[in-house]
Structures are given as C-alpha cells and as structure tokens.
C-alpha positions as CSV (number, residue, x, y, z in Angstrom):
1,X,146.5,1.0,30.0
2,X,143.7,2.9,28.5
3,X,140.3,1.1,27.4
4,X,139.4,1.1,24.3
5,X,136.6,3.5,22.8
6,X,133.8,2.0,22.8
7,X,131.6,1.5,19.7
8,X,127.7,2.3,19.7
9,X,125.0,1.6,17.0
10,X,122.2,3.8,16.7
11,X,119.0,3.0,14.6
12,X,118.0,5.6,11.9
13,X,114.3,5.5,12.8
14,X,114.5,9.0,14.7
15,X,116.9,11.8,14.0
16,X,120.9,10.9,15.2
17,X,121.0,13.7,18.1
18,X,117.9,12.6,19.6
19,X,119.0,8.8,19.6
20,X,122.2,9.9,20.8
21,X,121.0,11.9,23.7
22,X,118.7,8.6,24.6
23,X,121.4,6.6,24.6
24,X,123.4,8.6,27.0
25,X,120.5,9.6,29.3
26,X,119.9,5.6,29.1
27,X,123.4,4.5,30.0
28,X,124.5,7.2,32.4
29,X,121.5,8.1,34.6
30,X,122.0,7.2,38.7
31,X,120.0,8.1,41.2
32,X,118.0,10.8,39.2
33,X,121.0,12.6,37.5
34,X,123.2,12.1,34.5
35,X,126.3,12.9,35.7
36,X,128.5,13.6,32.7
37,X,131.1,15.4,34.3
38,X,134.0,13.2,34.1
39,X,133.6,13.2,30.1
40,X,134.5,14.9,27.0
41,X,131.7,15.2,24.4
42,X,134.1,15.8,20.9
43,X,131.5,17.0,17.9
44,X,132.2,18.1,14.5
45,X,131.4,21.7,15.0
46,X,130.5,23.8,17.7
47,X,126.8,24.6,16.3
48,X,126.4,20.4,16.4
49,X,128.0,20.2,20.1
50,X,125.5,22.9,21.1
51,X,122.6,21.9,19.7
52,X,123.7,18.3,20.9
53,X,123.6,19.6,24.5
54,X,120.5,21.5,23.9
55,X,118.7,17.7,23.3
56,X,120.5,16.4,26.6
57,X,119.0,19.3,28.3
58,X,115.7,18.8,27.0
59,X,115.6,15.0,26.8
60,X,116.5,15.1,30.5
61,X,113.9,17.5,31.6
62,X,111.2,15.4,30.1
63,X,113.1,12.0,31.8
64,X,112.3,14.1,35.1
65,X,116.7,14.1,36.0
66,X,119.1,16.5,36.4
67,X,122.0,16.7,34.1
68,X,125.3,17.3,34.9
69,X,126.6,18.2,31.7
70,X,130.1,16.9,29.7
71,X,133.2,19.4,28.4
72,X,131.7,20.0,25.3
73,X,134.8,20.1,22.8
C-alpha cells in the first residue's frame, strides 16, 4: 500500500522557494548530505523546478552539505 502524500505548511514571512528548500534541507539532511535521490520534485513549470533547484543548491552550500539532487519533473 502506498502512504499517503504528506502535507506541509510553510509560513509566508520569506519568499515560498526559499522556505521550501529550508524545509527539505531541514528534513532530509544525514551525515552532511541531502540525499534526494530516491525522489521526484513535480513543479508547475520547468523555469520554477529550475530555479527551485537553484535555491537547494545554494541553500546547501551555505548549510556547508552536499546535495544529491531529486528528478526534477
């Protein structure tokens, strides 16, 4: 049986890509990496899922891990 998606509530005190990477970095990081490589990342458009991925990248550089980045679809 398949789980059920899970639903997450970001704040609107900070733009929603920049919460959203948090949040990720936040809930997947181990042992120095984020390793999103088992996931799908589904955006609206391909400009958002890029400029999504551009944030992890970033946000993970200044968190000092590596990212192992999703299937961006």
């Amino acid at each position: 049986m398949t789980p059920a998606p899970e639903r997450i509530f970001l704040n609107w005190y900070r733009p929603l890509i920049e919460s959203a990477s948090a949040w990720v970095i936040a809930r997947f990081a181990r042992d120095g990496e984020v390793d999103l490589s088992a996931w799908a990342c589904v955006t609206p458009t391909a400009r958002s899922g890029q400029l999504f991925l551009g944030e992890l990248v970033d946000a993970c550089a200044q968190a000092g891990v590596a990212l192992i980045p999703p299937v961006m679809l």
